[in-house]
N, C-alpha and C positions, 0 to 999 in steps of 0.2 A: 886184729891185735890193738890199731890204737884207739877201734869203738869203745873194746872192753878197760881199755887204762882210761878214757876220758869217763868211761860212766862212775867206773870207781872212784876218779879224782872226786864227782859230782857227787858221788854220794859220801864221801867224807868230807867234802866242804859243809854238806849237807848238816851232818851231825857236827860238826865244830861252831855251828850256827847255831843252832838247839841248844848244845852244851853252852856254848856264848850268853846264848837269851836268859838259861837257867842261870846261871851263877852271876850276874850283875844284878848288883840290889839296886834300885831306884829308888829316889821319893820325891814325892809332885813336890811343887812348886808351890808352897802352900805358907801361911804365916810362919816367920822363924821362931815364936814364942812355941809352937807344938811339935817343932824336931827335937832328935837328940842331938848332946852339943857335940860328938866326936863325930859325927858324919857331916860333911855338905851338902846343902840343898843340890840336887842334881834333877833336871828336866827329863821324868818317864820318858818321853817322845824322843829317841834318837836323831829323828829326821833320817832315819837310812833309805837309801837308796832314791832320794830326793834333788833335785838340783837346787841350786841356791835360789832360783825365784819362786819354785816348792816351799821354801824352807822361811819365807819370809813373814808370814804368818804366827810362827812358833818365835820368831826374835821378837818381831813385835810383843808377844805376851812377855818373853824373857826382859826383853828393855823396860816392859811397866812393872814389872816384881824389881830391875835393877832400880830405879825410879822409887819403889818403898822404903825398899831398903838400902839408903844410902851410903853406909857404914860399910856394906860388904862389894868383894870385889867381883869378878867375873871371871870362873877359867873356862878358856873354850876349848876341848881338843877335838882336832880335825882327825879322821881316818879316810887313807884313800883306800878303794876298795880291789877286790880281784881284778878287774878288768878298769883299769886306770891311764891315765893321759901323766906324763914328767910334771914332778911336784901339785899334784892335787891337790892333796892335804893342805899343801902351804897357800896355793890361789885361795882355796876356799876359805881359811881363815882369814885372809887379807882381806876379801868380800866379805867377812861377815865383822871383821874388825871397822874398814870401811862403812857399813852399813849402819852398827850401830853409833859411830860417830857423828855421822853427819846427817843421818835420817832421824835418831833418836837424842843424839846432843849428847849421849853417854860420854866422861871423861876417860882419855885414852891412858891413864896412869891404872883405871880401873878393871882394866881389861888384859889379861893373861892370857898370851896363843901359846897354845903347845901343837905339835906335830906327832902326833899320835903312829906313825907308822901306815899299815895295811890292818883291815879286817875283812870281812867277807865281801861288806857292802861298805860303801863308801856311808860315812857320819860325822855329826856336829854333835860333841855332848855339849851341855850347855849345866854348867856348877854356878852357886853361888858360894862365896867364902866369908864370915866373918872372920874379923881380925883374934889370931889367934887358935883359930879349927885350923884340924890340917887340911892339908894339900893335895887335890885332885893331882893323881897319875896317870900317863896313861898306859894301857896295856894292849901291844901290839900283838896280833896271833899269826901272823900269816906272813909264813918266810917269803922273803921276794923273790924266791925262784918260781914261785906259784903265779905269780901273777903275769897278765897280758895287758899290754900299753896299748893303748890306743892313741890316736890323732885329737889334742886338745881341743874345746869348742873354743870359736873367735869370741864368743863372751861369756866366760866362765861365771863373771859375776850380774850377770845378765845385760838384759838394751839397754842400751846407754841411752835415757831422755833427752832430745836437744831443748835447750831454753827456745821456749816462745817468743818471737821478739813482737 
């Protein structure tokens, strides 16, 4: 009995995934002169399923688009995923608020954390906003009785470098 309820669980996870992937529009990260003006630039690449030293790669390209385009700000929303460790979402956005701070000199007035809730997999969307386009939201799918906690890693935001002396 609870082979056959976990397989089910797996396979409606399964299609809430698929239906997820269908129904979110993206658009790359590309000059603002050739978006339309009612959407925000949003980063294709969710980073799912990725840890933040994964993930660091994709901020770098985001920090050099923030770095173009001066004028616009940055919303980041975090999702923790099915199988998750107490406040994810929120580590990860500190780590990647952290990140772009003091690794890329980004201004912290320019940078909006949102707490996205749960999705299937854990993600970082990455928006740009000018002044004036609406408002990334975020949209949580996955009730929290679904989900399983696990034990947090000792470096969520990854090794800590000691200075050289």
């Amino acid at each position: 009995m609870d082979t056959s309820i976990s397989v089910v669980l797996s396979v409606v996870m399964g299609l809430i995934g698929i239906v997820d992937v269908s129904l979110r529009q993206t658009r790359p990260l590309v000059a603002l002169s050739s978006r339309s003006q009612d959407i925000p630039i949003m980063d294709p690449d969710h980073g799912s399923g990725r840890s933040f030293e994964q993930d660091k790669p994709r901020l770098d390209r985001f920090a050099k688009e923030m770095k173009v385009n001066s004028s616009a700000d940055a919303y980041i929303i975090a999702y923790a995923g099915l199988v998750s460790y107490k406040n994810e979402a929120r580590i990860r956005l500190h780590c990647t608020w952290k990140y772009l701070i003091t690794t890329h000199g980004i201004s912290r007035s320019r940078l909006k954390l949102i707490d996205g809730g749960y999705s299937v997999e854990k993600e970082v969307q990455l928006f740009l906003v000018n002044p004036g386009d609406p408002k990334p939201t975020a949209s949580p799918f996955v009730n929290r009785e679904a989900l399983r906690m696990t034990k947090a890693p000792k470096e969520p935001c990854g090794k800590k470098v000691r200075p050289t002396r």
